[in-house]
C-alpha positions in Angstrom: -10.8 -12.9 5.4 -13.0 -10.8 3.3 -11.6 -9.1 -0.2 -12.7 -6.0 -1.3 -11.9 -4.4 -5.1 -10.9 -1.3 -6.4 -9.0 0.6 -8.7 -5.8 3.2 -9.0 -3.8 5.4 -11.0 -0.2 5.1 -11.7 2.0 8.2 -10.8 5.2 9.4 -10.0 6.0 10.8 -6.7 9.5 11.8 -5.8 11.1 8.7 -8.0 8.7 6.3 -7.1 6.5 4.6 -9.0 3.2 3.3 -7.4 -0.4 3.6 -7.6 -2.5 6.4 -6.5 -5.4 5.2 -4.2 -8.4 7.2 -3.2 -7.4 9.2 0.5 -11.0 7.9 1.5 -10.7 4.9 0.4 -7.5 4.4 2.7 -9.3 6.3 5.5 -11.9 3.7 5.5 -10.3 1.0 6.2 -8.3 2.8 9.0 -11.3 3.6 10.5 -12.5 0.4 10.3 -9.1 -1.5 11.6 -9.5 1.1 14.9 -12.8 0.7 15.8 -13.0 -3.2 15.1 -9.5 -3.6 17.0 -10.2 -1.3 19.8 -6.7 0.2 19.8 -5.1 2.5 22.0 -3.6 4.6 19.6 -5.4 6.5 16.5 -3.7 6.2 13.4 -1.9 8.9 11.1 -2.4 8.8 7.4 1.0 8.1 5.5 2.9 11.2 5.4 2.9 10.7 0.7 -0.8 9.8 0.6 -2.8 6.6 0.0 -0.6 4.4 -2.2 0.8 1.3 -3.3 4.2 1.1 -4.3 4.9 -0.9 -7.5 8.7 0.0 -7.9 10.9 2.1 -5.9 13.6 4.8 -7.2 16.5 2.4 -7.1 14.4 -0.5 -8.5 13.4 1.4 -11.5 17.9 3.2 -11.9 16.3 5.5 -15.0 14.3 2.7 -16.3 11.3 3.5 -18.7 8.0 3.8 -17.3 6.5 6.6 -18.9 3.8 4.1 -20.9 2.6 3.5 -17.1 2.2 6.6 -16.7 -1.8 7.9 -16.1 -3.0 4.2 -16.6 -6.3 2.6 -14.7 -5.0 -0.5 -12.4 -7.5 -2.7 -10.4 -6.3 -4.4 -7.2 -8.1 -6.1 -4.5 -7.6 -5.7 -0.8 -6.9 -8.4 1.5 -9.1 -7.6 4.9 -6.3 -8.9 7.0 -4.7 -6.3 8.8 -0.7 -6.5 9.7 1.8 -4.2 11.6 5.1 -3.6 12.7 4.3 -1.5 15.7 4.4 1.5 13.9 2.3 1.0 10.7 -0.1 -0.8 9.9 -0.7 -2.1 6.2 -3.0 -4.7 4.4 -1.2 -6.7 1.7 -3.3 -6.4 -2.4 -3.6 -8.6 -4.9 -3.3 -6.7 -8.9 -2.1 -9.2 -11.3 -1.3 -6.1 -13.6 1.1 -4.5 -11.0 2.9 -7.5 -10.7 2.6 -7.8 -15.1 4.1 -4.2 -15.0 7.5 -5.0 -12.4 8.0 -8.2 -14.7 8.2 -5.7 -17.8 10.5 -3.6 -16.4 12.4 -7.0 -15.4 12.0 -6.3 -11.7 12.4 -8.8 -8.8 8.9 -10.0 -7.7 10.2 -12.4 -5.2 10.4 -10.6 -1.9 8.0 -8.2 -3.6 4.5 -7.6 -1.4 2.0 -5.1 -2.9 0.6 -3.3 0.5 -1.6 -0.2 1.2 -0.8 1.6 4.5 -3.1 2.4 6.5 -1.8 4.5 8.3 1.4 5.1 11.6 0.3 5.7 15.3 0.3 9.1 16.3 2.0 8.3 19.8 4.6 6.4 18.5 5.0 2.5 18.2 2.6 0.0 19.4 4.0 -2.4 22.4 3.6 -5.3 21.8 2.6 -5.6 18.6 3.4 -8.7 16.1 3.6 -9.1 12.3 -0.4 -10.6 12.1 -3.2 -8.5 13.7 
């Protein structure tokens, strides 16, 4: 399991708060995940753009988060692909991300920072379990 690192900007986007990652950057990797897998399927790009979510709209109930706003945030990506069937994600490590949901007093315990990779174009994968 290789780890690769990069950087992000946090935005808003329809009430969510999460951080804006480089479209090629994501693209990347999904090319890299279908040609090293050999799947069936090719995969769609997520529908609100390369992102990691760091609090959702009913997480954050009118919280402030404006100081967030704009700022720089490093992660690292864990080269260990996982799906559901229909998307496929790899889970990131940013100790600020998590230093941000603990100042606006958020839950971290069933918290997973994750950048999609993309959905399957056709529809759900058969077969498909949680680790690729």
């Amino acid at each position: 399991m290789s780890i690769k690192k990069t950087s992000g900007i946090v935005e808003m986007n329809d009430g969510w708060l999460r951080l804006s990652v480089d479209s090629d950057f994501r693209k990347l990797f999904a090319r890299l995940f279908e040609k090293n897998y050999g799947l069936p399927k090719k995969l769609q790009a997520p529908s609100n753009g390369a992102h990691i979510t760091i609090a959702d709209p009913w997480e954050l109930k009118g919280q402030k988060h404006e100081k967030y706003l704009g700022a720089e945030v490093e992660f690292e990506v864990i080269m260990k692909p996982y799906t559901n069937g229909n998307a496929v994600w790899l889970d990131v490590v940013s100790e600020r991300i998590i230093e941000i949901r603990n100042e606006l007093l958020l839950s971290n315990s069933r918290f997973i920072p994750h950048l999609c990779l993309g959905y399957f174009k056709e529809g759900k994968l058969n077969g498909a379990t949680s680790k690729i």
